[in-house]
C-alpha positions as CSV (number, residue, x, y, z in Angstrom):
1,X,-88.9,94.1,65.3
2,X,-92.6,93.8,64.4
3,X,-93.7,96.2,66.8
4,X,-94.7,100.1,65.3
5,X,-92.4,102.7,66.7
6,X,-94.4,106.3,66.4
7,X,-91.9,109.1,65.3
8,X,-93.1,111.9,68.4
9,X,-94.1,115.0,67.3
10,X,-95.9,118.0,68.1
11,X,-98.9,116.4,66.1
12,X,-98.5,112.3,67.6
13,X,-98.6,114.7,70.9
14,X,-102.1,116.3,70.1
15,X,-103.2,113.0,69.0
16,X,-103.1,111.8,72.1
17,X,-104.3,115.0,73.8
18,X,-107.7,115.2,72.4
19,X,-110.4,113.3,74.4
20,X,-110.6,109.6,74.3
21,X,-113.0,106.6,75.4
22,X,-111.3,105.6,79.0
23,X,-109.4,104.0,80.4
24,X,-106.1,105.0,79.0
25,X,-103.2,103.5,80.1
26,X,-99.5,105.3,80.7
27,X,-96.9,103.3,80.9
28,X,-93.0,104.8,80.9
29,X,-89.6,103.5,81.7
30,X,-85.7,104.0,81.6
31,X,-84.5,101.5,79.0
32,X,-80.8,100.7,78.2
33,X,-79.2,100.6,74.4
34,X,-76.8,97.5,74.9
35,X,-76.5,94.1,76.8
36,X,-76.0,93.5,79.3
37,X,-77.7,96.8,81.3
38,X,-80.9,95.6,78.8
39,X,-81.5,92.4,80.2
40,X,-83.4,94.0,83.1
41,X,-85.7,96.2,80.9
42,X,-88.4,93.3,79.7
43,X,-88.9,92.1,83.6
44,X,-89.1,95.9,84.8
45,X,-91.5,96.7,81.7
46,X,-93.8,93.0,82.9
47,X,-93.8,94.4,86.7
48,X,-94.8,97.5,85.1
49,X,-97.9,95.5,83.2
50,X,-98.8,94.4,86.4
51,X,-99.5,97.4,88.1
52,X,-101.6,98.6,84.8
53,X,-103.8,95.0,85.9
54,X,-103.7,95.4,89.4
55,X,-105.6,99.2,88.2
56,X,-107.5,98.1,85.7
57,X,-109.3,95.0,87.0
58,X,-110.6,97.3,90.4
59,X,-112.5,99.1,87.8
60,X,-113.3,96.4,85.0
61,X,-113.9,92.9,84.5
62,X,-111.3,90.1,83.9
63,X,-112.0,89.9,79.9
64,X,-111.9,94.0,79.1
65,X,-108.4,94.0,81.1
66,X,-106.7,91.0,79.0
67,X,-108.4,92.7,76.0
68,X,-106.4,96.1,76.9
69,X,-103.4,94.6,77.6
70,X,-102.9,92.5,74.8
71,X,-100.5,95.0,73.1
72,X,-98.3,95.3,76.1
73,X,-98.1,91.3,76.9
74,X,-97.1,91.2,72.9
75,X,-94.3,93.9,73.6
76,X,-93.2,92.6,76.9
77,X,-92.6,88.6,74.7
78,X,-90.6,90.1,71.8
79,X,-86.9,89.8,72.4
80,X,-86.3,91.6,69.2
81,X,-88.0,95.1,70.5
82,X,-85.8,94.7,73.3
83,X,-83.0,94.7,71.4
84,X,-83.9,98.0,69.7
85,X,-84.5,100.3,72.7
86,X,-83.2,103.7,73.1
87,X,-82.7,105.4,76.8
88,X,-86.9,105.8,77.1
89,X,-89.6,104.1,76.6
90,X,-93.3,105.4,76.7
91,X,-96.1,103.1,75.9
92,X,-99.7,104.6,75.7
93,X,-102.6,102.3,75.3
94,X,-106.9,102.2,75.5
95,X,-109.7,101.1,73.6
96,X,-109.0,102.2,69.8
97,X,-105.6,103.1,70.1
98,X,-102.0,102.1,71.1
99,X,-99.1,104.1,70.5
100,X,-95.3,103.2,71.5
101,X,-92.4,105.8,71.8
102,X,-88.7,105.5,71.9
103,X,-86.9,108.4,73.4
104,X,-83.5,109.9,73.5
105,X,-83.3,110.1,77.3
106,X,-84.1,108.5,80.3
107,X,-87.4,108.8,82.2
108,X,-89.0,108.0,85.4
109,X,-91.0,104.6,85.6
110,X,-94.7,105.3,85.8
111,X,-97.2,102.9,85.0
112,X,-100.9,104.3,85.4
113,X,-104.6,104.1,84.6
114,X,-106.6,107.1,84.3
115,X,-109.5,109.2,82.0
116,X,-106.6,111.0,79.7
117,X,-103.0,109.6,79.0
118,X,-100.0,111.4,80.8
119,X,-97.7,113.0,78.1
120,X,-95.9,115.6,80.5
121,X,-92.8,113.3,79.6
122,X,-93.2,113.5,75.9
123,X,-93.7,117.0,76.0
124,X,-91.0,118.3,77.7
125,X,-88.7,116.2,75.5
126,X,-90.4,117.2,72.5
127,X,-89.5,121.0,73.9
128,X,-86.1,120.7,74.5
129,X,-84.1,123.4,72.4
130,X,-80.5,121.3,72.5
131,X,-82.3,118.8,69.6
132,X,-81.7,118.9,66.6
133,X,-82.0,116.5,62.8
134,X,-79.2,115.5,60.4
135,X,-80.1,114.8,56.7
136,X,-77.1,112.6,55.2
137,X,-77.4,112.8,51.1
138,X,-75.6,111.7,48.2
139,X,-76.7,110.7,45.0
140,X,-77.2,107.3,45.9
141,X,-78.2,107.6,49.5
142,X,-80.2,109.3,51.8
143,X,-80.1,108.7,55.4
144,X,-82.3,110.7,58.7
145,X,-80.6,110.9,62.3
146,X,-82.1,112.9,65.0
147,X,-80.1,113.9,67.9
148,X,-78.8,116.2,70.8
149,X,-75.5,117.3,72.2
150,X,-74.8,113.6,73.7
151,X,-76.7,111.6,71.4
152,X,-77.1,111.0,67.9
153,X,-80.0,108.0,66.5
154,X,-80.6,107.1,62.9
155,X,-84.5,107.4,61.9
156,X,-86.3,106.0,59.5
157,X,-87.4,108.4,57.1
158,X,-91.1,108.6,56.3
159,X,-92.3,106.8,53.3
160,X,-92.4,109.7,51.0
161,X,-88.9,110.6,51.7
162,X,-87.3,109.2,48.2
163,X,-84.4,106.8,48.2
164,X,-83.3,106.9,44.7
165,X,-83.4,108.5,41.7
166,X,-85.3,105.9,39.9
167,X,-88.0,106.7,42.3
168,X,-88.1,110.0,41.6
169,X,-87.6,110.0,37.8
170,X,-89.0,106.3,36.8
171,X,-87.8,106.0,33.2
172,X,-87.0,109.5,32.8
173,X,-84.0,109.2,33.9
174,X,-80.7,109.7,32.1
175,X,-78.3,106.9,31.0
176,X,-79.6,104.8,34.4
177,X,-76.5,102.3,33.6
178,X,-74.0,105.3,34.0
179,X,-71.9,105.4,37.2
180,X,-71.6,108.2,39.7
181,X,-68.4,107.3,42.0
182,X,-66.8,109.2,44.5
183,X,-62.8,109.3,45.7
184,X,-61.3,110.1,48.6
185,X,-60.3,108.9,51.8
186,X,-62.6,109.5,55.6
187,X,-63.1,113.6,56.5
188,X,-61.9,114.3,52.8
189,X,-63.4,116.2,50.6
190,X,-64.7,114.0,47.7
191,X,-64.6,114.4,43.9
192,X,-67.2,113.5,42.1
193,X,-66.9,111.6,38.7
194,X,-69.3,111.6,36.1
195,X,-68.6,108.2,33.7
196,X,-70.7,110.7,31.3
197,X,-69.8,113.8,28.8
198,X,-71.4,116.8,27.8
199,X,-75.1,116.3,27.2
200,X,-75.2,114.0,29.3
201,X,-73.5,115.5,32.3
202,X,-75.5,118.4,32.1
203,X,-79.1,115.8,31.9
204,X,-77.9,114.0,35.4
205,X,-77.1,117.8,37.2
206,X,-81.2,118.1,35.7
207,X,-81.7,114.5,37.6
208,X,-79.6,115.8,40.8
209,X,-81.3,118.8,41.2
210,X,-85.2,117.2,40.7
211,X,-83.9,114.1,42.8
212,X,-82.8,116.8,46.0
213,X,-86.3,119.1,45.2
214,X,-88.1,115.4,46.2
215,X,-85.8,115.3,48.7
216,X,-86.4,118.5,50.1
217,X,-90.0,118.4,50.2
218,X,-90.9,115.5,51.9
219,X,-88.4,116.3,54.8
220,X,-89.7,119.6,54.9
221,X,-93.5,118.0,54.9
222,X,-92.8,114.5,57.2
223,X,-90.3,115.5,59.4
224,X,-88.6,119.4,59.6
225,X,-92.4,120.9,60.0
226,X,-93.8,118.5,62.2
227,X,-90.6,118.2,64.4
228,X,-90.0,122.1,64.3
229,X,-86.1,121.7,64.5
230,X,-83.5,122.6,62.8
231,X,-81.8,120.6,59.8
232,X,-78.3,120.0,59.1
233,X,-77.3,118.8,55.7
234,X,-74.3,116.6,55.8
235,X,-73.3,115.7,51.8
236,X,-70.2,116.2,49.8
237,X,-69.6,120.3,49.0
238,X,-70.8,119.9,45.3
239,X,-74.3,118.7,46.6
240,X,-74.4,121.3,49.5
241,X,-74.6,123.6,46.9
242,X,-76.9,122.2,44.5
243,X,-78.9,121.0,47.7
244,X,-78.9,124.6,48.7
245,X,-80.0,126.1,45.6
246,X,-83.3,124.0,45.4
247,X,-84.6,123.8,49.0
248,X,-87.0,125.6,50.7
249,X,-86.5,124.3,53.9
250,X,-86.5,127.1,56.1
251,X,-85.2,124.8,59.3
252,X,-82.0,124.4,57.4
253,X,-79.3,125.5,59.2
254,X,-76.8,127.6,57.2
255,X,-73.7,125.6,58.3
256,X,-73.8,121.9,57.5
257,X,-71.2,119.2,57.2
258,X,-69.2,119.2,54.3
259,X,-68.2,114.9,54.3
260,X,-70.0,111.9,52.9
261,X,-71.7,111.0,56.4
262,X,-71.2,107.3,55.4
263,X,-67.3,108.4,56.3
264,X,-67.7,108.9,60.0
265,X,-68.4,106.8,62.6
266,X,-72.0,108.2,64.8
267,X,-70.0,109.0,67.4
268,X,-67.9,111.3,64.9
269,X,-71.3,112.5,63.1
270,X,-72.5,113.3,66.7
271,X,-69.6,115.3,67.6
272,X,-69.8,117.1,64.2
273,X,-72.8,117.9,63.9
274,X,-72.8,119.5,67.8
275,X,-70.0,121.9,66.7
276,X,-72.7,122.7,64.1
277,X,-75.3,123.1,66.1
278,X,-73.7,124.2,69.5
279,X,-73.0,128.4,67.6
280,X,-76.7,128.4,67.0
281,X,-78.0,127.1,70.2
282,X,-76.0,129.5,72.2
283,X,-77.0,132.6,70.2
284,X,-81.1,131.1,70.4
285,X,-80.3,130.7,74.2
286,X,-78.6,134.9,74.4
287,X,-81.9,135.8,72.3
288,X,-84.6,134.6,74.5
289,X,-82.5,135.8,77.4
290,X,-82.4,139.4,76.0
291,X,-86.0,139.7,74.5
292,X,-87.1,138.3,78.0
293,X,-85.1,141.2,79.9
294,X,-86.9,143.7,77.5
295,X,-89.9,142.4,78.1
296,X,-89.8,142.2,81.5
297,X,-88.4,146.1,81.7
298,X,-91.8,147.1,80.0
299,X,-93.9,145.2,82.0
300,X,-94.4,142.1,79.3
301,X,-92.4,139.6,81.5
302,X,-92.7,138.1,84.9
303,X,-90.8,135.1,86.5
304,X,-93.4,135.0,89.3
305,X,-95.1,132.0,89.8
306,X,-98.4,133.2,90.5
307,X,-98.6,136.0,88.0
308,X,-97.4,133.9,85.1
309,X,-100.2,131.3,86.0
310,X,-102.6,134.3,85.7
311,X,-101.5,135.3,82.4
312,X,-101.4,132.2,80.6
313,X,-105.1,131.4,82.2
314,X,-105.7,134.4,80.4
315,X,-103.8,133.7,77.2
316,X,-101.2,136.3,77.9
317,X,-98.3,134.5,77.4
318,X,-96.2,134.0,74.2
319,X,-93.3,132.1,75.0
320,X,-92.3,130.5,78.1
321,X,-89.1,129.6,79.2
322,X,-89.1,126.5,82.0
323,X,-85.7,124.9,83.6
324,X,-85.3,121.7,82.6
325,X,-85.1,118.9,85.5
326,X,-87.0,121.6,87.9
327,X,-90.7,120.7,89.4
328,X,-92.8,122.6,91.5
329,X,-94.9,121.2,93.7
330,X,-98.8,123.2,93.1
331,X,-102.2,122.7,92.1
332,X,-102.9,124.8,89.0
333,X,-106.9,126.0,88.2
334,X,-106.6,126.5,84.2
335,X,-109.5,128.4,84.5
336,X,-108.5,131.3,86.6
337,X,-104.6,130.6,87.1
338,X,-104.9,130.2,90.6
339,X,-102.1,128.0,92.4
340,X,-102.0,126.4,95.4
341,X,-99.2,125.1,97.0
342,X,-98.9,121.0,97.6
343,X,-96.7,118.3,98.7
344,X,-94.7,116.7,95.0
345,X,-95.3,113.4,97.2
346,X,-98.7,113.8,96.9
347,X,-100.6,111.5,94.0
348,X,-102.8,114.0,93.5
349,X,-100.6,116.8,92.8
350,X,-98.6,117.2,89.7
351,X,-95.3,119.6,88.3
352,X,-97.0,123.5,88.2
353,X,-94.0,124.2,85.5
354,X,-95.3,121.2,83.5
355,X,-99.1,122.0,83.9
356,X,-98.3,126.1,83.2
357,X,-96.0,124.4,79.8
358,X,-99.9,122.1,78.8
359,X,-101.8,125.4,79.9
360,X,-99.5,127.9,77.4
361,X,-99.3,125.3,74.2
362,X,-103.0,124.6,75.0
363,X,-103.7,128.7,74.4
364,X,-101.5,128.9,71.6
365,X,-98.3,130.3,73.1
366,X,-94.3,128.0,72.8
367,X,-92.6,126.6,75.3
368,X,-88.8,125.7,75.3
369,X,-87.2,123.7,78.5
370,X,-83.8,125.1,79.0
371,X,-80.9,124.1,80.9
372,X,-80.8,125.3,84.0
373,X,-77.1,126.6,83.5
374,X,-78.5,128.7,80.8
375,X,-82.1,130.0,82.3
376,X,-82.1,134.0,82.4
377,X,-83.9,133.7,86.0
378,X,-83.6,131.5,88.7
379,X,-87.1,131.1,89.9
380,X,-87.8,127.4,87.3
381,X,-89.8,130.0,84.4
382,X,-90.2,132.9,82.8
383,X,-92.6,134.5,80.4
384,X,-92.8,136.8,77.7
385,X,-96.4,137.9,77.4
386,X,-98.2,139.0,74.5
387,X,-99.6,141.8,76.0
């Protein structure tokens, strides 16, 4: 696939926040991950191009428009991106920059041309607290998968994630013709054993432990700080420990997976790593659901519509909570908070719980979409205010 993928994250999302020179064009679509639900996508994503034309050449002349959708043509001709797609697809272009997104879940077509990209999509996936990152490690593999309770994707780790020892240690290294193999059948524990005595056992648990610190960092750096969720380390038991002794990840999650991920099928990592995760995600869930019931008892919380719209105009809020899959139909003023209640059919009116989630971030506050099975309140949000 020759096509650049951009990881999303919170700072890919800001990128594409701050101003840029019009027109920018938003274009998003359900994709499908095998043949033959996949043959569709490519035609849907051309009629989609289509409509960016139809936009674009009411406003600019014949040579700008081919110019600008250059990218998308090239995309829409490569069988092997379309062999590669995921549930979502959200492809941002304009003059400067062109950024393409793969995402764990399906959304709404939208193809549109306007004076700032829409990333209400990307942002509430990028909010969603059910996601989660694996980290598969052994000493002569290292493997990134990112994931939810239903799905579970390998990622390429970013370039400064190391590989191999060698990279790591170059010629310092000990004995780099020694062996390190590993017995035991699928969802066993594993022994490791060391073709190697003394000495030079204790030198390669010195090259372990500086192989998992480079480890450590750069997923800390590349991937667990800008993606802000948490990490679970699946690895044999004898590198949890060591792996455990030398990070300073503070998004890894104190249960991990004790197997050679190699060992499992992704359907069984999946399933795995959601018992992991699934403890942690309830008790982050019972949290927020408390601290918002204290808050609200004092007079630090609302799920009111029109007073949380004031507060975060105001740069009251802290955290809020909005129902995943819920839209309210509103105008929002960002200025004052003011809302105005509209028709969802109507083009010019967008999502108040997605403009009151851009408003909030935009002032400094969190937001986390929940499902709706799991909201504290059954009014789509609620907010815990700073003050």
């Amino acid at each position: 696939m020759t096509q650049k993928i951009t990881l999303l994250t919170i700072e890919s999302l800001a990128k594409l926040a701050t101003v840029h020179q019009p027109p920018c064009l938003s274009l998003y679509q359900p994709t499908h991950r095998r043949h033959p639900e996949n043959r569709q996508d490519p035609i849907r994503f051309g009629n989609l191009v289509k409509e960016l034309e139809a936009s674009l050449l009411r406003k600019y002349p014949d040579d700008e428009t081919r110019l600008l959708l250059e990218p998308f043509e090239a995309i829409a001709n490569d069988p092997d991106f379309w062999a590669h797609t995921l549930d979502g697809l959200a492809v941002l272009g304009g003059p400067g920059l062109f950024e393409v997104f793969q995402i764990q879940q399906p959304v709404a077509e939208l193809a549109v041309v306007a004076d700032s990209f829409h990333t209400k999509p990307l942002r509430r996936f990028l909010q969603s607290v059910r996601r989660y990152q694996l980290l598969g490690l052994s000493l002569n593999k290292v493997q990134l998968f990112e994931g939810d309770r239903n799905t579970l994707d390998e990622i390429d780790p970013a370039p400064a994630v190391p590989q191999t020892m060698a990279e790591v240690l170059g010629d310092e290294l000990t004995d780099p013709h020694s062996t390190v193999a590993s017995y035991g059948g699928a969802g066993q524990s594993s022994t490791p054993m060391h073709h190697g005595h003394g000495a030079k056992k204790d030198n390669m648990q010195i090259d372990a432990e500086r192989f998992f610190r480079a480890i450590d960092r750069a997923v800390l750096e590349h991937h667990s700080r800008p993606s802000g969720l948490p990490l679970i380390l699946a690895a044999l038991p004898e590198h949890h420990h060591l792996f455990r002794q030398v990070s300073h990840n503070p998004f890894l999650m104190a249960e991990g997976l004790t197997v050679n991920p190699d060992e499992l099928s992704i359907d069984d990592l999946r399933e795995r790593a959601w018992q992991a995760v699934e403890p942690q995600h309830k008790e982050r869930l019972a949290a927020l659901a408390d601290e918002f019931a204290v808050a609200k008892s004092k007079d630090l919380g609302s799920d009111d519509m029109a007073q949380v719209a004031k507060a975060a105009a105001a740069g009251r809020v802290a955290t809020l909570l909005i129902e995943a899959d819920r839209q309210i139909a509103s105008r929002l003023d960002g200025a004052t908070g003011q809302v105005e209640v509209a028709d969802l059919g109507d083009p010019e009116v967008d999502d108040q719980l997605d403009d009151l989630g851009e408003l909030v971030v935009k002032m400094g506050g969190r937001v986390m979409v929940i499902p709706a099975d799991q909201m504290p309140v059954q009014t789509g949000l609620a907010a815990i205010y700073r003050y």
